[in-house]
C-alpha positions as CSV (number, residue, x, y, z in Angstrom):
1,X,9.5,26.8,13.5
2,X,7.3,24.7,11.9
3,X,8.8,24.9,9.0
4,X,11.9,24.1,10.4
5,X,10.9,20.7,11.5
6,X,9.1,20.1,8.2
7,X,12.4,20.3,6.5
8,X,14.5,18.8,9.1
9,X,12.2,15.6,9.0
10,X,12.3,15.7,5.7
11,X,16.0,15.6,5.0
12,X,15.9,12.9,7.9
13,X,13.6,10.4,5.6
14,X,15.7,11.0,2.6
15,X,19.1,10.5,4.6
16,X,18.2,6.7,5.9
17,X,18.4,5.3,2.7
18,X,21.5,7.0,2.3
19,X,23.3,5.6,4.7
20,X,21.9,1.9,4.9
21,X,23.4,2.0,1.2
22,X,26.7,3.7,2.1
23,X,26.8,1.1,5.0
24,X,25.9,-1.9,3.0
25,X,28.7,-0.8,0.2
26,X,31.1,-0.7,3.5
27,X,30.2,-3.7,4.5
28,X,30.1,-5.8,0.9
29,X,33.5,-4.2,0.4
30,X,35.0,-5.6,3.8
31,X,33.3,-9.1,3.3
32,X,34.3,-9.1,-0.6
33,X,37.6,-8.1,0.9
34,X,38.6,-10.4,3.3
């Protein structure tokens, strides 16, 4: 169980930057664009 949330936190930390970059691409690609 423990374990479980290791991971899980884990995989959280690693997945913000992910999608802040996947949603500043979105967003530089709708303001370059229009």
């Amino acid at each position: 169980r423990i374990a479980t949330v290791v991971i899980g936190g884990v995989m959280a930390v690693e997945a913000v930057p992910m999608v802040l970059s996947a949603m500043g691409f979105t967003a530089a690609g709708i303001a370059s664009s229009s």
